[in-house]
N, C-alpha and C positions, 0 to 999 in steps of 0.2 A: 157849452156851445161848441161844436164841431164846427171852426173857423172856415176850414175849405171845403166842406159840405156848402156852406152858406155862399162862399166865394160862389161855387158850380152850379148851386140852383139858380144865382143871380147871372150868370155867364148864359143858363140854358135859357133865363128870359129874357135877357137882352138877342140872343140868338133869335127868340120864335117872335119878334118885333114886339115886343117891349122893354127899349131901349130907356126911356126916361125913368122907368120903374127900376130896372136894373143898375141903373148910373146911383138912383136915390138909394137903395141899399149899400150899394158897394161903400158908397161914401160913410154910410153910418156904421158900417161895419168898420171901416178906415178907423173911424174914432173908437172901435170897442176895444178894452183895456188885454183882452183873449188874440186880441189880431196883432195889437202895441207890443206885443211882449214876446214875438219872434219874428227876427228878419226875415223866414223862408217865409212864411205867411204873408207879411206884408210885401213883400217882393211881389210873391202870386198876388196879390190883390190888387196891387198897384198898376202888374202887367197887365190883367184883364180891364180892372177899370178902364185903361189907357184905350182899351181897343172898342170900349163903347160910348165915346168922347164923341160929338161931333164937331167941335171947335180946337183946330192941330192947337191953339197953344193951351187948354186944357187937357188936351193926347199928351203934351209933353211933358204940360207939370206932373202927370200921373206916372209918365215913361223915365221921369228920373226920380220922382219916390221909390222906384223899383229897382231901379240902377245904386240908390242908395242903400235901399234894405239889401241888396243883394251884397253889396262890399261891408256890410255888417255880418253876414254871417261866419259865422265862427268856422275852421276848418274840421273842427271835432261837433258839428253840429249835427250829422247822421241825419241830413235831407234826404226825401225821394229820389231826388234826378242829383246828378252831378253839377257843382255849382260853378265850374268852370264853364261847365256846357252851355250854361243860360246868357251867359255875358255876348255872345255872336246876336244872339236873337232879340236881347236887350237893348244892342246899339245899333242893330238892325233898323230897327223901331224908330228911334230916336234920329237918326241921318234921316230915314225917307220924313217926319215928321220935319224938321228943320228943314227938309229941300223944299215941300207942299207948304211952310210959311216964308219962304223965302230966305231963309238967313243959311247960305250958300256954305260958310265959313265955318260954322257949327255941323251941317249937313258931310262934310267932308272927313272932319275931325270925327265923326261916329263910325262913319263908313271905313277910315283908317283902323282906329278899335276894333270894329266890329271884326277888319279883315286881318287882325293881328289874333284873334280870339279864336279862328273860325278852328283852327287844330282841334283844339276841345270838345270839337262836334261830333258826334256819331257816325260809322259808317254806317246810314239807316235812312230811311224815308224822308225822316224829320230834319235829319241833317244836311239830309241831300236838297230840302223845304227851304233849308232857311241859307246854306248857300246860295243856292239859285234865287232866293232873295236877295242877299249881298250884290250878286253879280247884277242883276236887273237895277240895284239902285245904281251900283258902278257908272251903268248906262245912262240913266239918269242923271246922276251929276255932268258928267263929260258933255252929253245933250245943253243941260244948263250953262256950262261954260262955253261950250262952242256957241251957245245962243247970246250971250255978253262978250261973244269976239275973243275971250280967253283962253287961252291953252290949259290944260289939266295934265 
């Protein structure tokens, strides 16, 4: 079985709104022994699961299954993409996911990560995507803080 062939067909039907169909594969792909048995895999699986969650703190358990497989992988492990590069976008994820349940303190602590990571990024589209995410959650916390009277 072609693990991320399966990952991408279940991402395009979550895309064309079949969200609960795609959540239910993803999951049982989670558990297949072809996905268990490398981090880049389950990182990707993790991350997209994450993004067809409708409940943040099922987003999140997905969003650190992938923050997990990701600091599993090996440095000689000859991934597609650079595995420095995925850690910005990964706790990208995870801050705005903690700021939308509330827990302010976690949301902060990713956005810290996230913006200590951001170097790794590409000068490209994607990177210029997921900056300009960082920076929008930025907003958002400071927002949340100035809205509980707190300085940031």
């Amino acid at each position: 079985m072609d693990v991320m062939a399966e990952v991408g067909a279940a991402v395009e039907q979550g895309r064309a709104g079949e969200a609960a169909e795609a959540r239910r594969r993803l999951t049982q792909l989670w558990h297949d022994p072809a996905a268990q048995a490398d981090p880049f895999r389950r990182c990707a699986l993790a991350h997209y699961a994450a993004d067809l969650e409708e409940d943040v703190l099922d987003e999140i358990r997905w969003d650190l299954r992938a923050l997990d497989a990701a600091d599993a992988i090996p440095p000689d492990h000859g991934t597609p993409v650079d595995v420095a590069a995925m850690y910005p976008s990964l706790h990208l994820n995870l801050g705005d996911a903690y700021l939308r349940a509330r827990d302010l303190p976690s949301a902060v602590h990713h956005l810290e990560r996230a913006r200590a990571a951001v170097g790794a990024l590409p000068d490209d589209g994607y990177g210029r995507m997921i900056r300009g995410g960082i920076d929008g959650l930025a907003e958002r916390v400071a927002d949340e803080h100035a809205r509980q009277g707190r300085r940031w």
